[in-house]
N, C-alpha and C positions, 0 to 999 in steps of 0.2 A: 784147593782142599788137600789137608794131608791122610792120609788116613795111617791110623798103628793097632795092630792088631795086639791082644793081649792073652793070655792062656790060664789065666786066673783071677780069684776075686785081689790075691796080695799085689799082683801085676798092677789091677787098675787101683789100687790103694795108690800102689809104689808112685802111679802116672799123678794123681789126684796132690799126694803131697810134692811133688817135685815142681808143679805148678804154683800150687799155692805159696811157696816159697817169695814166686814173684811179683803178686798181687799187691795192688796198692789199695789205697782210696777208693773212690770213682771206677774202679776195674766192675765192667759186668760179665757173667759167665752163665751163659743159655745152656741148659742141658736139657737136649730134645731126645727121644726115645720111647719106645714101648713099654707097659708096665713090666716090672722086672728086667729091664734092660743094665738094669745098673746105676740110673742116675742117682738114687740117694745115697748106695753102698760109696760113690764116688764124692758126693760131697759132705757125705758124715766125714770120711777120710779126710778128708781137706780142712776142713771146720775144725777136725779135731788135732791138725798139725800146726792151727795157727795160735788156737785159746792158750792162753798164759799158763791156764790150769785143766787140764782136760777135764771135762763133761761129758752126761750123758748128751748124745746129740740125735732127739729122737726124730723121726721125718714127720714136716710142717702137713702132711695129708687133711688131717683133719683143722688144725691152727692156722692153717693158708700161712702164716710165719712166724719163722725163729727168730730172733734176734739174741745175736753173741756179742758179748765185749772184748774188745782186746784192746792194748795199751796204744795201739795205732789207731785203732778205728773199729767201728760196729762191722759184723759181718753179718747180713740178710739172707737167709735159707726160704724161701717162697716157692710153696708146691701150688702152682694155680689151675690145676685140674678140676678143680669143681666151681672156677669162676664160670659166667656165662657173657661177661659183658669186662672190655675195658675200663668202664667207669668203674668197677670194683678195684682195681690194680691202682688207680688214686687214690681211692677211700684207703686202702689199707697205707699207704705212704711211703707205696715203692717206687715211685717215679723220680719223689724227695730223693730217697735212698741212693738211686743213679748218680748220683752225685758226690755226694761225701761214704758211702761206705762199702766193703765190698761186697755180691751181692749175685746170689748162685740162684739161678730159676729156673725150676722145672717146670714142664707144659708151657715155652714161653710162646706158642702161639695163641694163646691167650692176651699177652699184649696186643697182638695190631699193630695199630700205629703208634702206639705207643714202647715197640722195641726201640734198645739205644744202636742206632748206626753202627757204632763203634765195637758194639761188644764181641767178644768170644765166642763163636756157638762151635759143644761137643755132641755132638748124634752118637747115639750108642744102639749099638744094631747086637744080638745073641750070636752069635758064631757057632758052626754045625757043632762042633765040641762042647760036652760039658763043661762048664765055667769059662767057656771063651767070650770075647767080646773083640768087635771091630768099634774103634773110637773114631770119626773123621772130625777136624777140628777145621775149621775157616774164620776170619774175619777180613772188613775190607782197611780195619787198620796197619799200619805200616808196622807200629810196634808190637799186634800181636804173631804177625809172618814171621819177625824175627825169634819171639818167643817159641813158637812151636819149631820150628826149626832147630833151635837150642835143644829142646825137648826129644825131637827123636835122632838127635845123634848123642844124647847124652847115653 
């Protein structure tokens, strides 16, 4: 696990788009945390560094998801806070989604067993400081090691 501490909401903006830089396909990214911890502020950021044409990118709270287009591939914004069950996370057509596009979820212990092995989880914890946040980032993939690695010496 790495963890990187940040001192501002432009800091985790800054972190948000420097990742999504490297997103492909099939990339899944877990973002776990507290309400107000930061996850949406971090993947509005993201979302909106990858759209051809920016957009409003409002949080899927109530839509359980967004779906964006870009000339690469759909990008999946899935707030699953108010699911009760994994069977809901198929109905909606995000297990497909694992696959072909990229694909940012919060609250994803609401999957189960239906998380993807492979994916990115970023935990966002409030930091004593106002507008602080600690990010720890882990996966057991070999190519996302490499990636955050990249990420906190950049």
């Amino acid at each position: 696990m790495t963890s990187i501490s940040l001192s501002s909401a432009d800091e985790t903006a800054a972190l948000a788009v420097r990742l999504g830089a490297h997103l492909k396909p099939g990339d899944v990214v877990l973002l776990e945390g507290d309400i107000g911890a930061g996850k949406t502020h971090f993947a509005r950021s993201m979302i909106q560094s990858l759209l051809d044409v920016v957009e409003d990118v409002p949080s899927p709270t109530f839509t359980l998801v967004q779906v964006y287009e870009t000339t690469e591939c759909e990008i999946w914004h899935a707030d699953l806070y108010r699911l009760t069950s994994p069977d809901e996370v198929v109905e909606l057509g995000l297990v497909d989604a694992f696959d072909e596009a990229i694909c940012l979820v919060e609250w994803p212990d609401r999957l189960a067993e239906l998380k993807p092995e492979d994916a990115l989880t970023v935990q966002f914890q409030l930091g004593h400081e106002a507008g602080t946040r600690l990010l720890n980032l882990f996966s057991p993939s070999p190519r996302w090691k490499t990636l955050i690695k990249a990420l906190v010496d950049a």
